[in-house]
N, C-alpha and C positions, 0 to 999 in steps of 0.2 A: 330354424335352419337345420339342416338334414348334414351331419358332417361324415362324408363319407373314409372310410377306415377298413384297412387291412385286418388291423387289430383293435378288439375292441378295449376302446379307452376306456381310463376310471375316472366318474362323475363322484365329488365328492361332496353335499350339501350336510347343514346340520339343524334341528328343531330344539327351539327351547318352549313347549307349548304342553298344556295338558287337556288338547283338543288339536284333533285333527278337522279341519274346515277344509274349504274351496280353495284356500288359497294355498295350501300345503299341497294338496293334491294337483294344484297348476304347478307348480317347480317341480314337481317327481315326474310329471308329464312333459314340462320341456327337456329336464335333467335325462330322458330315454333317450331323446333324439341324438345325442350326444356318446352313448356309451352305457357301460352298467353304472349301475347306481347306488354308491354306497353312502347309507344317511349314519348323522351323526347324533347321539345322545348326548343334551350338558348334564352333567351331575348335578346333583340338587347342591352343593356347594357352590358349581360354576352357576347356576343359573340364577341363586341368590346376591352373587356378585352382577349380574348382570340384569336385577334388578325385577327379576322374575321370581315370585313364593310359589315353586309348588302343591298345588293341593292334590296330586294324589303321589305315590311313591315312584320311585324311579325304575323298579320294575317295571311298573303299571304302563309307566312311559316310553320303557323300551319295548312293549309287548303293543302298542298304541301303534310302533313302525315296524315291525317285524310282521302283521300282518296287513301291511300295506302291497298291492301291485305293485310292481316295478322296480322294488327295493329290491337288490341283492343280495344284500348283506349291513348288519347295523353293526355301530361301533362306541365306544364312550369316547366322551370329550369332556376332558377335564377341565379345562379354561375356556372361556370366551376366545381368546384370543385361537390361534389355529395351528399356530407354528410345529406343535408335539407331532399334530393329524398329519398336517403334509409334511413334514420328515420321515413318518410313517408309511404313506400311503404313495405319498409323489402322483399325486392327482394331476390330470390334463387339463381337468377345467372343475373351478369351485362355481357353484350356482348359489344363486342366492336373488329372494324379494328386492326390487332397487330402493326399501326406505333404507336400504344403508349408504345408498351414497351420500346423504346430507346426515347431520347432528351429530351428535358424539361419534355413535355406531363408524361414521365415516373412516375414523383412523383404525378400527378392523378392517374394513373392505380395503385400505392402503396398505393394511398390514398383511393383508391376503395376497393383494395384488403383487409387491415390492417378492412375496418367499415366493410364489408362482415364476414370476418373470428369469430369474435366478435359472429355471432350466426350460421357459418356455411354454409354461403355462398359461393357462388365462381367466379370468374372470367372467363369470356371465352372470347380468344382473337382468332377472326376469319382472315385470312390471305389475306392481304390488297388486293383486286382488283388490279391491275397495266395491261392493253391493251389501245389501240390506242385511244378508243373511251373515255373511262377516261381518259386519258392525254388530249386529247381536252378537254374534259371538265372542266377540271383542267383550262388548260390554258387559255380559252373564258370567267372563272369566273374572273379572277384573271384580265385578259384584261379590263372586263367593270368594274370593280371595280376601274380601276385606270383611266377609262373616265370623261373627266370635269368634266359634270353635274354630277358624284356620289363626284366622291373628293371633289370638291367644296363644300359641302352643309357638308359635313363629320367638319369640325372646332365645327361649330354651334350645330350636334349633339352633339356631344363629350363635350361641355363645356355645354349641357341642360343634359347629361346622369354620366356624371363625378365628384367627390367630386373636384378634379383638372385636369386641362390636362397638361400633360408634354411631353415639345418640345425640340429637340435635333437639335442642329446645324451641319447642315451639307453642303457642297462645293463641290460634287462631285458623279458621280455616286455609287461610291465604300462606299461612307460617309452613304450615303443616304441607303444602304442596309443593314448595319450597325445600322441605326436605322428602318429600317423597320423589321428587324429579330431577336434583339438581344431581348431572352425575356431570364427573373430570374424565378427561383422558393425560395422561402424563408419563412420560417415561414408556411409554409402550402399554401402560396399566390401565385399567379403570377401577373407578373406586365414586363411593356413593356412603351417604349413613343408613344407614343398618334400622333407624331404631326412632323414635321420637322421646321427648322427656317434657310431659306436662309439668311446668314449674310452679310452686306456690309462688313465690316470687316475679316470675315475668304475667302470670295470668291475675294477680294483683294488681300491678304494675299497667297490664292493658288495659284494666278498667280502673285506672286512678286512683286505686288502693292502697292502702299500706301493709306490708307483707306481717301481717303480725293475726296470721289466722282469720281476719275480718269479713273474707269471703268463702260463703259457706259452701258448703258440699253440692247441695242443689244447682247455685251456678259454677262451682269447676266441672260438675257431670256435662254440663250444657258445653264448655269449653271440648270437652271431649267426643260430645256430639257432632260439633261443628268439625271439629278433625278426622272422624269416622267417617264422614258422611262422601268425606273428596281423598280419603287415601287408603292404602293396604298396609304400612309397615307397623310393626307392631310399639304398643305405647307403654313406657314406664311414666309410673303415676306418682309424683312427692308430693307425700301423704302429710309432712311434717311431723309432729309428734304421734299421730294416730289419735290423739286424741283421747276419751274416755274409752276403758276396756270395752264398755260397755255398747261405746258409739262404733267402734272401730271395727268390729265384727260385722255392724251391717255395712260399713264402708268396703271390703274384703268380699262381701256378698254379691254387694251392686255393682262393683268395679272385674268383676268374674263374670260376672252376668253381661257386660256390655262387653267382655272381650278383651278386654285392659289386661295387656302380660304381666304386671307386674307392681307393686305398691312399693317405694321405701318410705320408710319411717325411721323419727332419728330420736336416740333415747336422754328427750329434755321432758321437764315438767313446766308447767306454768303456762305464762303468755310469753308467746313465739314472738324470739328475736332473732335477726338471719346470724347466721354464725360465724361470718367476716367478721362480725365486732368482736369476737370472742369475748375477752374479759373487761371489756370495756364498758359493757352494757348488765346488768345482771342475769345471770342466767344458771340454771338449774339443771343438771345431770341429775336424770332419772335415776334408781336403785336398779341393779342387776336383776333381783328379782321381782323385781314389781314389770321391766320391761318385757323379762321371760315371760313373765303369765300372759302379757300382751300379746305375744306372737305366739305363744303355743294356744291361744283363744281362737287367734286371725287363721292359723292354720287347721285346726279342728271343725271349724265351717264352712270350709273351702269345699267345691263337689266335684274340682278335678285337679286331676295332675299338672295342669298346665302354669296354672296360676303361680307366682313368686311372691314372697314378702321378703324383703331384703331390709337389714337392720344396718341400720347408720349411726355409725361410732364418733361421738365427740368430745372423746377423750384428751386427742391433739389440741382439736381447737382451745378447749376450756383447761390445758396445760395441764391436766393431769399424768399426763405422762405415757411412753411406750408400752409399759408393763401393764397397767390397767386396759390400756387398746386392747392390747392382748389377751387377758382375762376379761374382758368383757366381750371379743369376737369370738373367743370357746363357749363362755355361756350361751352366745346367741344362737350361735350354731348348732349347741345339745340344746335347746329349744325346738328348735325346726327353722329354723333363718333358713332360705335360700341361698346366700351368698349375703355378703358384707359390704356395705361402704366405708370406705376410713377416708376422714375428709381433714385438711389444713390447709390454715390463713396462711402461712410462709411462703417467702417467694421462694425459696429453696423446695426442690422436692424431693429431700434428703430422707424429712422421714418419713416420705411415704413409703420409698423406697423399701428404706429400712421393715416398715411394718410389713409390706408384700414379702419380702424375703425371707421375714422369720416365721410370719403367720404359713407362707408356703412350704418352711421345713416341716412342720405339723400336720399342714393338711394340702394335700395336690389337690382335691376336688372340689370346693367349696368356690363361688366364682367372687372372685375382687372386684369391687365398681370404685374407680377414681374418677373425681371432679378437678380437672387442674385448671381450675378460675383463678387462684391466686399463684400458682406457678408454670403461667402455657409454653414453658420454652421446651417442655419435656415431650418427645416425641411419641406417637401411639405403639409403636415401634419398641421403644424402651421400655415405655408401661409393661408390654407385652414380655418381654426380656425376663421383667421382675416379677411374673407370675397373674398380673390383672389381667381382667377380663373383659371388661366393658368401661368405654373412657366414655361421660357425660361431657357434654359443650349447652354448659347449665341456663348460660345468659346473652350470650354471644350476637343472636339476633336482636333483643330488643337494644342489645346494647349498642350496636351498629346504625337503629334503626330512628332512634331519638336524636343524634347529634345533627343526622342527615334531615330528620324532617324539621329540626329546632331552626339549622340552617337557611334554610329553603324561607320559612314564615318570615326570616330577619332579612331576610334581601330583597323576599315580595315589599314588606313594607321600606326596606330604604330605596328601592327604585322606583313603588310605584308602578310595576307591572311586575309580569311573569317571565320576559327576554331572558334577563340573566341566570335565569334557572335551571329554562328548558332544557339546555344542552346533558343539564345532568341526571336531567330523570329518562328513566324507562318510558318506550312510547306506549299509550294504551294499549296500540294492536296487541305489544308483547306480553302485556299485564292478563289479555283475554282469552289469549293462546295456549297460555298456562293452566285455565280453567277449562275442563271437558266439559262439554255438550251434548245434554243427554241425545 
């Protein structure tokens, strides 16, 4: 449609893409008809929020529209959301692809439409590109986003670009897309995890195991394969104790090598008991310096920057006390720790509190990783507050995921059929849709 004008209007559209295609170049083409055309840049913050890993830099990206036909003028855009742009700009019409009228995206294009309307603006949703040569492209983006050297380095952005990062446990390919897809919209916001967290425990757990080290390195790699294979975000690896110095260096190797952001290890000796039992079970706190030599080994054959070894303090659990927390997260740290976990069994998360606050008078940079399995009433929000960095959600899924399917098998067999179930499972189609096709 050809809009005829006295004055030319402002066309305001925005790219979160590190590839110009067909279908970019169709919206700057209808976006003419309409007026001049000023595109928008997400920052690599906004774009991580919206579920997009950058692989090349945001220069890169703005110089990707600046030498586009038909643009005007480029702009940053700090959020997803639009509200900042059009207070700024007071645009006559936002353009935009129409997959944003359905799924999440949707309550943008409402939120676009509701600040437009306010003085008479409008929405045009231009009808998504979909040919051969956009689905490749689709697909080759999506492909090098989830190659080592990008994923790898993805942890460290994310915890320099994020108030927190939040990691979802996951054991499986099916787990693993689960948290690479499921995004909210709430309160005007969007929000997604950040991060995945291969568990010794729930990947024990999916193969019938008992979490006590029994499954070896061989198949949690395989576990990890299976998760590389269907996503992009990046993975932390619990490593448990690391194991032998000896072992654990080539573990640090291979887990660099596939692209894995990050290893924790936690400083116990012996056969591995989960740490909810704390003293109720026997269990061994490693020596400070035997741990040291451990990570300054894991770190010394590392062959990029990218890679993290995060040292996990079970000081609380095993009631040793705050002040040992403490001098054992100095030592880890004059080792070469990455960042630190401090982890407790109490339902209070009093002292976690406490340890982020004192450890953060000493040190502002070092990144805090909380596990609040035994205390979830504490917000990400607060953690945040008290100087942590990255909240793990250790068990959550399988724990969700057993009561549900235990249920299901007890009611097949007391009725006798599948009726009383069905209503509460997911339908296939949904199960299928979730899974891309090459």
């Amino acid at each position: 449609m050809q809009v005829e004008t006295t004055m030319k209007k402002t066309i305001y559209t925005c790219f979160c893409t590190d590839v110009i295609h067909a279908g970019h170049l169709n919206i700057i083409q209808e976006a003419q008809k309409y007026g001049e055309v000023i595109a928008g840049v997400l920052t690599d913050e906004a774009m991580i929020r919206f579920n997009r890993f950058p692989t090349i830099s945001f220069e890169e990206r703005m110089a990707l529209l600046r030498n586009l036909e038909g643009v005007s003028r480029i702009v940053v855009q700090n959020s997803p959301l639009y509200d900042e742009i059009i207070r700024e700009l007071h645009p006559e019409y936002v353009i935009h692809g129409d997959n944003w009228i359905s799924g999440p995206t949707r309550a943008i294009r409402d939120n676009v439409a509701a600040l437009l309307a306010e003085y008479g603006g409008q929405v045009v949703d231009v009808p998504y590109t979909y040919n051969e040569e956009v689905r490749r492209i689709d697909r080759r983006m999506k492909e090098r986003a989830a190659m080592p050297e990008f994923r790898r380095r993805r942890l460290r952005q994310l915890i320099r670009l994020r108030p927190i990062v939040k990691a979802l446990e996951v054991h499986s390919g099916l787990t693993g897309l689960i948290a690479e897809k499921t995004i909210v919209e709430h309160n005007g916001a969007f929000d997604q995890f950040d991060a995945m967290w291969i568990s010794s425990l729930c990947d024990s757990t999916a193969k019938g195991k008992p979490d006590i080290e029994l499954v070896d390195m061989t198949s949690r790699f395989r576990t990890i394969n299976d998760v590389m294979e269907v996503t992009t975000k990046p993975i932390i690896f619990d490593g448990d104790t690391g194991g032998l110095i000896e072992h654990f260096v080539y573990t640090v190797r291979s887990l660099e090598r596939m692209g894995v952001s990050a290893i924790i290890i936690e400083d116990k000796v012996g056969l591995k008991k989960n740490s909810l039992f704390g003293t109720a079970v026997e269990q061994t706190q490693d020596t400070v310096e035997h741990f040291c030599e451990k990570i300054r080994m894991g770190k010394r054959v590392q062959l990029t920057e990218d890679f993290m070894i995060i040292a996990r303090i079970e000081s609380l659990i095993l009631e040793q006390g705050m002040e040992d927390a403490l001098f054992r997260a100095r030592a880890y740290r004059q080792a070469g720790a990455d960042g630190i976990m401090i982890h407790s069994r109490k339902e209070s998360p009093a002292e976690i509190v406490e340890f982020c606050r004192r450890f953060r008078q000493e040190d502002s940079a070092t990144p805090i990783v909380v596990v609040p399995s035994s205390f979830p009433s504490i917000t990400e929000e607060e953690l945040a507050a008290q100087g942590a960095n990255l909240v793990i959600y250790a068990n959550q899924l399988t724990r969700s995921a057993f009561p549900a399917m235990e249920q299901t098998a007890k009611d097949i067999l007391k009725y006798h059929r599948a009726q009383e179930v069905d209503e509460r499972l997911m339908p296939i189609k949904e199960i299928l849709t979730l899974i891309d096709a090459l």
